[in-house]
C-alpha positions as CSV (number, residue, x, y, z in Angstrom):
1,X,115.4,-77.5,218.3
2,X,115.1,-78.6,221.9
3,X,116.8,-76.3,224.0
4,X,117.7,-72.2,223.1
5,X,119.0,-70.4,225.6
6,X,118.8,-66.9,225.7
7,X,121.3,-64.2,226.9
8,X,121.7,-60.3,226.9
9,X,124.9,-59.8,226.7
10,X,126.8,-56.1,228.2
11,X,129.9,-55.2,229.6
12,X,130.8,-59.4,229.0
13,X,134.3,-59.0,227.0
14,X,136.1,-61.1,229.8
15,X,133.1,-63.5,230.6
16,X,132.0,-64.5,227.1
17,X,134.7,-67.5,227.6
18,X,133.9,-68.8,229.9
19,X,130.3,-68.3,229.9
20,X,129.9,-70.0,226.7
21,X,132.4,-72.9,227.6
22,X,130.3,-74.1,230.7
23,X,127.3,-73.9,228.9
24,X,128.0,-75.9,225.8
25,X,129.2,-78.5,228.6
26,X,126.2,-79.0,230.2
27,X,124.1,-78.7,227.5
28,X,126.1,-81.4,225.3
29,X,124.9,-83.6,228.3
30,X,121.0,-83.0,228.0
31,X,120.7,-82.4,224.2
32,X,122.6,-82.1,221.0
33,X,119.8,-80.2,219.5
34,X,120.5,-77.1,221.4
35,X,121.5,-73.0,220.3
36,X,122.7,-70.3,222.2
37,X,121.7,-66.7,221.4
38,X,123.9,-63.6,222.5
39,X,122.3,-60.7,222.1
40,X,124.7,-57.3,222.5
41,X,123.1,-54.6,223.4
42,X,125.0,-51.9,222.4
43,X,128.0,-52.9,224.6
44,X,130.7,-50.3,224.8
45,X,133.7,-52.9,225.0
46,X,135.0,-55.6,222.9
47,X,131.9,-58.2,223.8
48,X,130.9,-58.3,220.1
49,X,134.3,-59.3,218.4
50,X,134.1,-62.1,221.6
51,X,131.1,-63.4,220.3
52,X,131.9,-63.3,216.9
53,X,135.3,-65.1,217.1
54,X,133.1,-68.6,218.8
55,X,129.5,-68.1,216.0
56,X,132.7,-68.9,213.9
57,X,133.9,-71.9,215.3
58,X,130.8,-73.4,216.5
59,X,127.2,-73.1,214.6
60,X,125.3,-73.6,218.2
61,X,126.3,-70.4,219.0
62,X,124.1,-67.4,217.5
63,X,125.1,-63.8,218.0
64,X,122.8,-60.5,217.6
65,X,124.4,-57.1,217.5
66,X,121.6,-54.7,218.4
67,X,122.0,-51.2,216.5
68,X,122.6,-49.6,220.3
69,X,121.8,-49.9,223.9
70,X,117.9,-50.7,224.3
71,X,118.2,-52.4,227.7
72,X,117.9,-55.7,229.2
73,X,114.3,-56.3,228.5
74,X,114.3,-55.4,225.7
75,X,117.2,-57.7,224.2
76,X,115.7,-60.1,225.9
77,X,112.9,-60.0,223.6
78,X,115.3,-59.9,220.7
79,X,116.4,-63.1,221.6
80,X,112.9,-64.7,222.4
81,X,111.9,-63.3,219.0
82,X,114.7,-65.4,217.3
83,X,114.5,-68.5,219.6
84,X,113.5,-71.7,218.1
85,X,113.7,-74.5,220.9
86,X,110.8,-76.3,221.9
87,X,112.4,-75.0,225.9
88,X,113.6,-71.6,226.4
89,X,116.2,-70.6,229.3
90,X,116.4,-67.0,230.1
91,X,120.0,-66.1,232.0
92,X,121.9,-62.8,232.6
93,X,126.0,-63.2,231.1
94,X,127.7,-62.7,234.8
95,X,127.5,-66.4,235.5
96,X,125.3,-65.6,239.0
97,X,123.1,-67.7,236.9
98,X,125.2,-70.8,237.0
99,X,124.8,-73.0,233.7
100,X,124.9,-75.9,235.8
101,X,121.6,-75.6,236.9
102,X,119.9,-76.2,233.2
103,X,119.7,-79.4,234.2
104,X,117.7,-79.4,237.2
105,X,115.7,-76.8,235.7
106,X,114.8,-78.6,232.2
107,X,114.5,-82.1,234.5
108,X,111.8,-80.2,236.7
109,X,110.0,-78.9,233.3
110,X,109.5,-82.4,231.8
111,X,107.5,-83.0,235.2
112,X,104.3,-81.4,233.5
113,X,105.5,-78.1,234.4
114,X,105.1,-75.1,231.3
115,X,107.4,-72.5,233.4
116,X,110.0,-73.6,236.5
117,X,111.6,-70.5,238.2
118,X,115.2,-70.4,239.5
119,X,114.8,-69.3,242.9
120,X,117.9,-67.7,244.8
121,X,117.6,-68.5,248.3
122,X,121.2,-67.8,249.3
123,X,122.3,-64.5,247.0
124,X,125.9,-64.1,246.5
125,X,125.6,-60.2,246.1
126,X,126.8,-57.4,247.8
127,X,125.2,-55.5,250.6
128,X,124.2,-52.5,248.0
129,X,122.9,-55.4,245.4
130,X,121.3,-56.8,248.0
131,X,119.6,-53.9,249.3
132,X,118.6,-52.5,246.4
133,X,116.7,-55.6,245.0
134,X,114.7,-56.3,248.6
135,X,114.0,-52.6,248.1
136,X,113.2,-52.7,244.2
137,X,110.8,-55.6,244.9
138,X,109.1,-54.1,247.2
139,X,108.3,-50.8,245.5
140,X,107.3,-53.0,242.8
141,X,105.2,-55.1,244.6
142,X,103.5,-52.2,246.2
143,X,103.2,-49.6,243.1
144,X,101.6,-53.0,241.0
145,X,100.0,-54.6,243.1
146,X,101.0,-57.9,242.1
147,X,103.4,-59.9,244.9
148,X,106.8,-60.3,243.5
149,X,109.2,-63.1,244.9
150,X,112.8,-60.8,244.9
151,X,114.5,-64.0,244.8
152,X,113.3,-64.8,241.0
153,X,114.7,-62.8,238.3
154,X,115.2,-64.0,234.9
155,X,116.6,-67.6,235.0
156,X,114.6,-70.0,234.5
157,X,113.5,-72.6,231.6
158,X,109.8,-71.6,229.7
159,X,108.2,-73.8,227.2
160,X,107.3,-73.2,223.6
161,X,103.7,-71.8,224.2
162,X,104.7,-69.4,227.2
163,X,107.6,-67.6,224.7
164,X,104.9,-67.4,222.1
165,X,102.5,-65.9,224.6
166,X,105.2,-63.1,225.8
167,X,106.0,-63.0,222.4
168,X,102.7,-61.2,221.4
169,X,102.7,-58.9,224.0
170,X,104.7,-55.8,222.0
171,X,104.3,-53.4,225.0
172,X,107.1,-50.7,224.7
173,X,107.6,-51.5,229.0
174,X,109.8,-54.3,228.9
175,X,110.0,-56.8,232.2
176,X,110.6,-60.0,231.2
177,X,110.0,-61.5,234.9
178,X,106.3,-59.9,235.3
179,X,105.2,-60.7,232.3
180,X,106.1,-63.9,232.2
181,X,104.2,-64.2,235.8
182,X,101.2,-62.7,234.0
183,X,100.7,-65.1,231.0
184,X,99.7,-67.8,233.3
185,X,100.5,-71.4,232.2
186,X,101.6,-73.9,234.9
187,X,104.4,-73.0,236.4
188,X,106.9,-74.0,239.5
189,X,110.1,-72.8,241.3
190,X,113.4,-74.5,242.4
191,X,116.2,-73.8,244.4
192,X,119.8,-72.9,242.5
193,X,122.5,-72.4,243.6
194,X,123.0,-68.6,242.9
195,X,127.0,-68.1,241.6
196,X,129.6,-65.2,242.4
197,X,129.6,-62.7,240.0
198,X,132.8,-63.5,237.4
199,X,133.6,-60.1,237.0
200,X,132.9,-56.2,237.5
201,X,129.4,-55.2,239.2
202,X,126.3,-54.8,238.7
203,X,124.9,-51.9,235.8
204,X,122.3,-51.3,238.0
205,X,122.5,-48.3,240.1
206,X,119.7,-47.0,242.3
207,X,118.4,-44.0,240.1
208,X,118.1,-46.7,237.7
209,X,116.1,-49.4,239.9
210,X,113.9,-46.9,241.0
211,X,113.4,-45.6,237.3
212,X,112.6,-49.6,236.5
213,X,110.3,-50.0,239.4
214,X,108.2,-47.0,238.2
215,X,108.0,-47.4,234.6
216,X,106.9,-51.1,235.5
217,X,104.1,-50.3,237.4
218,X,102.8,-47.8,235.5
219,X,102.4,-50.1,232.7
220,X,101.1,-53.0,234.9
221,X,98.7,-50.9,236.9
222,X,96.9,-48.0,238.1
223,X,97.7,-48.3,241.3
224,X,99.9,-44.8,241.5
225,X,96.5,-42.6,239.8
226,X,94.8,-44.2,243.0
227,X,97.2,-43.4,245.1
228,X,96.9,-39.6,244.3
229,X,93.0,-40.4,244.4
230,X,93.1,-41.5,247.9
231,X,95.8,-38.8,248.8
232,X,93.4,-36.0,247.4
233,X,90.6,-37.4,249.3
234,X,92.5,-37.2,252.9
235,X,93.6,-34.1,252.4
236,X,90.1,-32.9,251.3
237,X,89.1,-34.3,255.0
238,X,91.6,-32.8,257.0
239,X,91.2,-29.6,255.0
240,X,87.2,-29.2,256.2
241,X,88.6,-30.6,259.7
242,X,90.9,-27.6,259.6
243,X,88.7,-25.1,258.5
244,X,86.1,-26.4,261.0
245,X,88.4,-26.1,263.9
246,X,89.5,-22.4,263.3
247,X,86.2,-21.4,262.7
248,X,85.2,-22.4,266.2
249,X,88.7,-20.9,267.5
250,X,87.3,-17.6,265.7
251,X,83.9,-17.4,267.0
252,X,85.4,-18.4,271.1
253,X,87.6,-15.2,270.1
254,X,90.8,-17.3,270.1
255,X,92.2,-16.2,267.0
256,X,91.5,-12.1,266.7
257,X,93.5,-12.4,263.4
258,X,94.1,-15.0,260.3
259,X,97.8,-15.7,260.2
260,X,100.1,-15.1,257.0
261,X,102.2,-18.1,258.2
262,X,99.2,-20.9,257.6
263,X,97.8,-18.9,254.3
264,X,101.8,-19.2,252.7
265,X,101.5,-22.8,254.0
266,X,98.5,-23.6,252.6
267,X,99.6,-22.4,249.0
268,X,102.8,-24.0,248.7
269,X,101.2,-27.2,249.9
270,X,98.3,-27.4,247.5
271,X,100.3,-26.3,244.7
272,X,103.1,-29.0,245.4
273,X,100.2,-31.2,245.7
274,X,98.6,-29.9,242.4
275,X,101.9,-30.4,240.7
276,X,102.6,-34.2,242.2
277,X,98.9,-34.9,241.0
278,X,99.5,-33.3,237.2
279,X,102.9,-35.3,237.6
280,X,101.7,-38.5,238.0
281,X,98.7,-38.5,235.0
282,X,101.9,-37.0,233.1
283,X,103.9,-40.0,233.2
284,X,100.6,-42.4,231.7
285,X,99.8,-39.7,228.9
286,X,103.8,-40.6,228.5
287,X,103.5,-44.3,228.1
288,X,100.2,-43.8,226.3
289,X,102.5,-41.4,224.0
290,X,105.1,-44.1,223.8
291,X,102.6,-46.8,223.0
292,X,100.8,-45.4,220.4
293,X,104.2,-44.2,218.1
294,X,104.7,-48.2,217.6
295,X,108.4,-47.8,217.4
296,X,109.9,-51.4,217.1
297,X,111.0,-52.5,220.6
298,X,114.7,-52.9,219.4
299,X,116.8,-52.8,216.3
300,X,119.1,-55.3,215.0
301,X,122.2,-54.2,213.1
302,X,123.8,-57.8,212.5
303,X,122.8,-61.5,213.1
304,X,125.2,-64.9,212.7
305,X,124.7,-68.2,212.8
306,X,121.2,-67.7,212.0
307,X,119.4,-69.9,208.9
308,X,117.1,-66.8,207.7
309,X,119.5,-64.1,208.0
């Protein structure tokens, strides 16, 4: 197999058409030897019978029905599980990733290149998708400590030996995008053309960004137990500052008598602090908890189209 593309498919009832029409277009024109692999994950509306109705009519197209909702990342890594190509493109289903720009991307690969990155200069979002991302990518960036480019996502064309790299990597956390940045290998960008969304918005809400963000770095760093270190640390300074201060107010007779108002202050504050600290080690005892249960990453309840199901 040359070429697999792989898609998550949600919320896509109305897109699946079309989505799968432009893409067995362009790729009829680079390969014959080509599959596409819809994974559903767990969609609520009719995306399934959609893909269904074309595995039937045309044996490049492979569906996956996931037993439920396990996220993006993690269908993702259904579909990169069941690839076969000797080039793997990554896309969401909205058509923002235009199929048109395979080409360019599989035409920059054969270069020497192991990983080429679809870079979206020109986003054709709205103001809260927008937003959002530039903010997403920069909690990201900060909380990891790895620079993240917020105009790569997903899309983008990986060769054999990269999927089998991210392949091994069975970390409950899913990112595709960062961990495909981590494995290495040679790797370049190019400019697409980033397309209009075909229908409905994004699933992506801020709660849920900022949920991503957090659960990313935590399994890509300890940045965030360093953090607390360094916040512990100042306020350990400006404690002894403090003390130091009013103990010279006391003995020039400023202050006849210790206030209620700074003790009550003092308690909530180190107590909210205490908590934030507690907090934080919390949430990597929860990943650690997470990680060492071994649950399978995702479930599948059906496959078509596939020779070994």
């Amino acid at each position: 197999m040359e070429i697999s593309v792989v898609i998550p498919v949600y919320k896509a009832e109305n897109i699946v058409d079309e989505l799968l029409q432009r893409l067995n277009y362009e790729l009829e024109h680079i390969t014959k030897d080509y599959e596409i692999i819809l994974i559903n994950d767990g969609s609520p509306d009719d995306s399934w019978g959609k893909i269904l109705t074309h595995c039937t009519n045309d044996q490049h197209i492979k569906g996956v029905l996931l037993s439920r909702n396990f996220g993006q990342h993690h269908a993702i890594t259904a579909g990169l599980d069941m690839s076969t190509g000797k080039w793997i493109v990554v896309m969401d289903c909205d058509l923002q990733d235009r199929p048109e720009e395979i080409n360019k991307l599989y035409n920059e690969a054969l270069n020497g290149f192991d990983i080429v990155f679809a870079r979206r200069v020109r986003r054709k979002d709205g103001l809260f998708k927008k937003t959002s991302s530039i903010l997403f990518y920069k909690i990201f960036s900060y909380l990891s400590g790895i620079k993240q480019d917020g105009t790569i996502a997903n899309f983008g064309i990986y060769s054999r030996k990269v999927i089998n790299a991210i392949n091994s990597i069975r970390e409950p956390v899913r990112a595709f995008s960062p961990i495909a940045r981590w494995v290495g290998f040679k790797r370049t960008s190019i400019e697409v053309e980033h397309g209009e969304r075909f229908e409905g918005k994004s699933s992506y809400n801020w709660n849920n960004l900022l949920i991503l963000a957090i659960n990313i770095a935590i399994a890509y760093s300890d940045k965030p137990l360093k953090l607390v270190i360094k916040l512990g640390f100042w306020i350990t300074i400006l404690s002894i500052l403090y003390s130091v201060f009013n103990f010279l107010l006391y003995f020039l007779g400023v202050i006849k008598l210790t206030g209620y108002t700074s003790l009550i202050i003092s308690i909530w504050f180190l107590s909210g602090l205490i908590i934030l600290i507690l907090g934080v080690v919390g949430l990597y005892v929860g990943k650690i908890f997470e990680g060492v249960k071994q649950r399978p990453i995702y479930l599948v309840d059906q496959k078509i189209n596939f020779t070994n199901e």
